[in-house]
N, C-alpha and C positions, 0 to 999 in steps of 0.2 A: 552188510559191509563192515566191514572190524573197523575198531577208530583208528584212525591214520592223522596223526599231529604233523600241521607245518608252523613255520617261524615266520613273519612276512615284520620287516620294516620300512616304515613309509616315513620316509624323510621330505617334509615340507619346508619351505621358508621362513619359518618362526618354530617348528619344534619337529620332535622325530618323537616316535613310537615305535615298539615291538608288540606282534601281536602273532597268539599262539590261536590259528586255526586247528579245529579240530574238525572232522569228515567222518560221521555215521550216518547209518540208515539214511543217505539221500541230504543231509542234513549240515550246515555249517555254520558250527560256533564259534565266535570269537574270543580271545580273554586278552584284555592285557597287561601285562608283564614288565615292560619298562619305560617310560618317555622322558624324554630330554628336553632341552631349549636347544634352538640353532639359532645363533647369532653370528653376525658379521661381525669381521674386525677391522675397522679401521686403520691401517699401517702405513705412516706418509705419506699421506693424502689416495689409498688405493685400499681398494671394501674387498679381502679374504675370507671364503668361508672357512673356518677350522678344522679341515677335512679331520687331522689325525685326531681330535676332541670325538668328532661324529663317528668316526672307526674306533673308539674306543667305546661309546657307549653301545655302538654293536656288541662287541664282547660283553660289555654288560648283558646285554639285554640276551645273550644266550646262557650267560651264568645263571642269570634268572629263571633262565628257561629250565635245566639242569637242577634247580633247586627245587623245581615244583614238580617238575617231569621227566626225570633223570637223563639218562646220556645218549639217548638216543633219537632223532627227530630224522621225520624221512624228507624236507625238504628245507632249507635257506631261501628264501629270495629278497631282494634289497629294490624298491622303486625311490626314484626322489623327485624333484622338479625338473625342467629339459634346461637345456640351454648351456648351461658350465662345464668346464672339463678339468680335467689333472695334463699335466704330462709328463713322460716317464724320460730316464734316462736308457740309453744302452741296458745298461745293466740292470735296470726294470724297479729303480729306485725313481721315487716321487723327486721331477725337479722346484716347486714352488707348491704353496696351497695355489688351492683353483682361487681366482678371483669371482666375485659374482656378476650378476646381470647389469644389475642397478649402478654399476663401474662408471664414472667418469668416461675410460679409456676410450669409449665406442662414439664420444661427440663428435660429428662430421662425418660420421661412416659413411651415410647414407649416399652422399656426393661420391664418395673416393668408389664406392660400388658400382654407383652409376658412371663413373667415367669407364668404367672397364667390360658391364654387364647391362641395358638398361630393365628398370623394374619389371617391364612385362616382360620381358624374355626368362629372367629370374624366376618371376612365376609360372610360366609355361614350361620350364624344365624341371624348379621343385615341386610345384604345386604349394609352395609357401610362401603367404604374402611378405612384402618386407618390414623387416624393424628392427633398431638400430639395435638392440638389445639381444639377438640373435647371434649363435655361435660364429655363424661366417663372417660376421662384424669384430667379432672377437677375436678371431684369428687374421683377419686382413688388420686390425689395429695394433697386433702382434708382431706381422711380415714390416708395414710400412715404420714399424717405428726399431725398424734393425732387432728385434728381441733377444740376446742371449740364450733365453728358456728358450725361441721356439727353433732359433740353428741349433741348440745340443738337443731337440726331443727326438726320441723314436719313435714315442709310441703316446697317441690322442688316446686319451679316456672320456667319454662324459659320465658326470658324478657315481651316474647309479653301477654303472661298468667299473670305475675305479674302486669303488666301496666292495663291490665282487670279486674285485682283480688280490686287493688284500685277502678277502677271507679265501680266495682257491687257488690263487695262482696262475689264473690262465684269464689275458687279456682278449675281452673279445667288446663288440658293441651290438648291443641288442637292436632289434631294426625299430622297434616303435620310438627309442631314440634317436636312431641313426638317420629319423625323416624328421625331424627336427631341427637341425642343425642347418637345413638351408645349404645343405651339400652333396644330398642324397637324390639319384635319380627314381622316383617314387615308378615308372612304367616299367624301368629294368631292372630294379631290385638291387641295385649298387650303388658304389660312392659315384658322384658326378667325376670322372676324369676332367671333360671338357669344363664345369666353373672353376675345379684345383686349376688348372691352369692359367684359365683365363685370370685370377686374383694371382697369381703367384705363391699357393700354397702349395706345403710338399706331399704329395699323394704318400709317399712311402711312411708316414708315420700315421694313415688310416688303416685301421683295425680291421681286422676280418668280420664281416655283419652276421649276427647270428637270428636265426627267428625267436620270437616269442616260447618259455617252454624247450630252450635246452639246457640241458643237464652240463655246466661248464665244468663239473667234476666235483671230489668228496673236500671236505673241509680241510684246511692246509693243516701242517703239522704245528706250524706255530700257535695258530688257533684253538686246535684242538685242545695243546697242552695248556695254553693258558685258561680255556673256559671248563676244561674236563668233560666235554663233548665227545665222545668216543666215536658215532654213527651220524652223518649227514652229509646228504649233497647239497652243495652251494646251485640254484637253480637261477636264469635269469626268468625272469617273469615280464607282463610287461613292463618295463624298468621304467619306461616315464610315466609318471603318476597320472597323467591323464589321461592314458591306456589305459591303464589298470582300473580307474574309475568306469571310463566308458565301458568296457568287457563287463562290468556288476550291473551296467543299467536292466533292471527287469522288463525293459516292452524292446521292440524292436517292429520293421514293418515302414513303410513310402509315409506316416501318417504322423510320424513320433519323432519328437526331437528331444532332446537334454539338456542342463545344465549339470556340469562338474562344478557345485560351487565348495569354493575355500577361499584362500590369497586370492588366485585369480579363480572367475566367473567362466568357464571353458561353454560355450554355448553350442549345439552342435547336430548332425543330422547324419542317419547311416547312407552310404553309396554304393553304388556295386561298384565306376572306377573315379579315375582320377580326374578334377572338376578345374577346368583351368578358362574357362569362358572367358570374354572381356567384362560380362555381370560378374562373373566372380572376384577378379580382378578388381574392377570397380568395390566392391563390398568386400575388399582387404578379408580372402576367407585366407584359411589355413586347410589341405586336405592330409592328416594326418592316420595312423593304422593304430587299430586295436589286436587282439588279437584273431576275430575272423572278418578281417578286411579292412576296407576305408570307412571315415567318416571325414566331412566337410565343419567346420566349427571356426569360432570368433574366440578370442579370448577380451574378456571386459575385463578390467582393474580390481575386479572383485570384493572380498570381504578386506582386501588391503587396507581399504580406504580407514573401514572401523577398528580394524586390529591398530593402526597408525595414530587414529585421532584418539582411542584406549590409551595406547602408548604417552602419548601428547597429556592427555590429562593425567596419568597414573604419574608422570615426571615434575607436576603441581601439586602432588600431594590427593590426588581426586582418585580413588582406585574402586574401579566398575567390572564388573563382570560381564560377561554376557548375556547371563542372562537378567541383570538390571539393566543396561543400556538396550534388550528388547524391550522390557517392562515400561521403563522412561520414554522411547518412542513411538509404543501402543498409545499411549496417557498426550504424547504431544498432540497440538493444534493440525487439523489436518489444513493441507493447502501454500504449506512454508515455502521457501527455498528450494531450488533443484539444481544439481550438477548433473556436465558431463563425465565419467568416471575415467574418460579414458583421457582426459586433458592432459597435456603433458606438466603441469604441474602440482598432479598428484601421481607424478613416478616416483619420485625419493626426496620430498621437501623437507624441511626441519623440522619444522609442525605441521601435520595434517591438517588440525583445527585452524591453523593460522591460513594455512592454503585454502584451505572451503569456505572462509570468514572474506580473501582475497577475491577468489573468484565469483563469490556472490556479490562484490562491491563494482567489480569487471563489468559484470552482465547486468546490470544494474536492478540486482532483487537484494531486500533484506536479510543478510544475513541472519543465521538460525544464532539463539543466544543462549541457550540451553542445551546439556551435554543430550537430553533427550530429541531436542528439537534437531542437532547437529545428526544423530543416529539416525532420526526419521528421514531428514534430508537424504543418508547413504542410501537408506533400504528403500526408500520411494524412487530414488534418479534408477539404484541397479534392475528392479525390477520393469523401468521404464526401458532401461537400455535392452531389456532382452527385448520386449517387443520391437522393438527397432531393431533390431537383429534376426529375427523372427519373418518380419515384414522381409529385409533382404535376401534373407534364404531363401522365402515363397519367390521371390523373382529370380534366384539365381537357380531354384529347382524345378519350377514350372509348377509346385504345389504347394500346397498352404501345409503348415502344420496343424493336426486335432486333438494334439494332447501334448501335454511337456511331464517330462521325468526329467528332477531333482535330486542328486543323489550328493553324497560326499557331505563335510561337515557342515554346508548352509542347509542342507536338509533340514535339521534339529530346530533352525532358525524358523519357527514357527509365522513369525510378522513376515520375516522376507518370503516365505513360500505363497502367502497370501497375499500377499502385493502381486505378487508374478502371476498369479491365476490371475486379480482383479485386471493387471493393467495387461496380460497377453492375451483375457478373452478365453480362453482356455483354462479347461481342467488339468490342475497338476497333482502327480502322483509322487510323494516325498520317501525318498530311501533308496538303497541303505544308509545308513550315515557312514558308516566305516566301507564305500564302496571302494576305495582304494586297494584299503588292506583284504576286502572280499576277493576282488580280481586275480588282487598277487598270490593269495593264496589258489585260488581254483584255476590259474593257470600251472602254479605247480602243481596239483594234482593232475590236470591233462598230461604235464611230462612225465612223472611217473605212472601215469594211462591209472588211477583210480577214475578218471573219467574220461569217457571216450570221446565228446566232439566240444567245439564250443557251443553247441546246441544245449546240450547237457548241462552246462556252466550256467546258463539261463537260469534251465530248471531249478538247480540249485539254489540262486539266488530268491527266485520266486517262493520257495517252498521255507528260504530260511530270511528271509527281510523280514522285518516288520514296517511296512508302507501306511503313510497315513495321506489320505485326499484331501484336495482343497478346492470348490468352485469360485468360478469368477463371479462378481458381487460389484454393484454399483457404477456402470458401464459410464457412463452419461458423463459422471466426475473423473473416469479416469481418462475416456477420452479428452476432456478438457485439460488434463495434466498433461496427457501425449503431446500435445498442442503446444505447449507451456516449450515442451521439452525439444520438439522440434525447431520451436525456435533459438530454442541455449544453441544447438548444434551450428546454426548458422549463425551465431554471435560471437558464442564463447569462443 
């Protein structure tokens, strides 16, 4: 196979990246070429992300590309987080930055939802459990509060759709997004008419849903001229990032489950359909698409927690990396402190450290006093929380999981991956770290058919990951920490 170079960026909740895939002999390498910070911004009391900041260091990140690789790339694709959207005007101009998740705006949703939908039916139609933080929250917080932006829009983007929509010109919404949103009928393959309705939202500013792997056209002219890009199609790929991770997991099979770890911990298991049981129900799952099919999955608070309580100390003068705050939590006291990750008051507190110091005072355990001990606390509770997630799925699937794959950037995280094997009981398998940007590139290769199935994508991954294992170790103690932790859930 000749080398064939794509562009893939992977826009996270704390920073973005450009990364140049490259495709030989069976093979794929990554490099990358430009990364950024994504930051909120606080604007009168209301949290924007900076869309046209992030659309610029795209152009960046292709001039980059052009300097190392000249002018020609045979695929674009842009994945980000789910959940936020743009909207356009008539005239296909951006009416506001998108606001983000962690918004104020969506307090009370959950009630106004339920006056109009109740929760299980919501889940029996999306296959998405509810949470307040969810795009249909966002748009019904939009309708009831009379919005200006949402009577002049025409036209709904979510992020990764919008960031495409600038570089080709052609508005579409990719469907591993578009089940997302808590608007999508996941059996029929379309937007829900019947919940637009029933909330009073306007169907006619939903987008045409496109699959995984189409080619939305070649690079706009404005773009072009500004990065001196001569040759490329703007591809969508799977746009929400947790597509795009899952699509790189190397195992597949009734036996294997996953974690997507970053910001958030995406916990998860492949289906053939859509899982809407009252067990599911119950264990608040989410049944969400990759690109060859369903998968059932939890989302846990994830490495939030530590990017947040990093933050918190680096704002004191205390500046950790990562990989000192794994080093410091290796070295701490084992048996400390534990949270729940998913408490609602470590969704967007002031200080992390101050939240974790509160909730250990709540539940009545010693708070952790060292930034080490505060680390270990995270990466002991997250790896507790997948077995408990773990345990749910076995009930909500009729079967147990016999191995967990780790992939995305907690892969690296060496302690956290060894925790997960100790307290899930299970052998886990770590990689890729960049499964994000692996998916998004080798789904745009399937669009351009350098590869022919998702089967093939596997291959790929297997033949070009570097995987490291870890077995479970010291049962006895972590079941007594399970213990510990079962009880936070019914206290905290």
């Amino acid at each position: 196979m000749p080398v064939r170079r794509y562009l893939a960026f992977d826009l996270g909740a704390e920073s973005g990246r450009a990364l140049v895939g490259t495709l030989a002999d069976g093979r794929l390498r990554l490099e990358e070429v430009h990364r950024f910070r994504n930051d909120p911004v606080e604007v009168c009391g209301t949290l924007y992300w900076d869309v046209l900041s992030l659309y610029a260091h795209l152009l960046n990140g292709i001039r980059e590309y052009v300097q190392r690789f000249g002018s020609a790339v045979v695929g674009i694709g842009v994945d980000t987080w789910g959940l936020d959207f743009g909207l356009l005007a008539a005239d296909g101009h951006l009416l506001q930055n998108p606001v983000g998740y962690r918004d104020r705006r969506t307090e009370g949703m959950e009630e106004e939802v339920a006056r109009r939908v109740s929760l299980r039916e919501l889940f029996e139609l999306t296959g998405i459990s509810f949470h307040r933080i969810h795009t249909i929250c966002q748009l019904l917080a939009l309708r009831l509060g009379s919005s200006p932006t949402l009577n002049c829009a025409a036209t709904f983007l979510m992020m990764p759709d919008l960031l495409a929509y600038f570089l080709s010109g052609r508005a579409r919404c990719e469907r591993t997004n578009a089940i997302s949103t808590q608007l999508y009928d996941p059996r029929r393959g379309i937007w829900s008419d019947e919940l637009l309705a029933r909330l009073g939202l306007p169907r006619e500013i939903m987008p045409g849903i496109v699959d995984p792997g189409t080619v939305l056209g070649p690079l706009g002219e404005a773009a072009r001229r500004s990065t001196a890009l001569d040759e490329g199609l703007v591809i969508a790929p799977c746009s929400h990032d947790t597509a795009s991770a899952v699509t790189a997991v190397p195992a597949r099979g009734r036996g294997c489950a996953f974690i997507s770890s970053g910001t958030w911990s995406v916990l998860g298991s492949f289906v053939d359909e859509v899982v809407t049981s009252a067990e599911a129900f119950s264990a608040r799952v989410l049944n969400e698409l990759a690109v060859d099919g369903f998968f059932v999955c939890r989302n846990i608070m994830g490495l939030w927690l530590l990017q947040q309580a990093r933050a918190a100390w680096r704002r004191k003068g205390e500046a950790y990396s990562y990989a000192d705050l794994a080093e410091l939590a290796e070295a701490a006291a084992a048996g400390g402190a534990l949270v729940h990750p998913d408490d609602p008051a470590f969704l967007a507190p002031a200080d992390m450290v101050d939240a974790i110091r509160e909730y250990c005072v709540r539940t009545g355990q010693m708070p952790p006093d060292t930034p080490g001990a505060t680390a270990r606390c995270i990466l002991e509770s997250l790896a507790l929380s997948y077995r408990h997630g773990l345990e749910q799925f076995g009930r909500v699937l009729g079967r147990q999981a016999r191995s967990l794959n780790v992939v995305g950037g907690g892969s690296r995280n060496r302690l956290l991956c060894q925790f997960a094997a100790d307290a899930a009981g299970l052998p886990v398998t770590a990689g890729p770290g960049e499964a994000t940007s692996v998916g998004n590139v080798l789904v745009q290769a399937l669009a351009t058919g350098d590869l022919a199935s998702p089967g093939e994508i596997v291959e790929v991954v297997r033949r070009s990951a570097d995987l490291a294992e870890y077995e479970p170790r010291e049962p006895e103690r972590w079941d007594d920490r399970y213990e510990t932790y079962l009880r936070l859930l019914g206290s905290g």
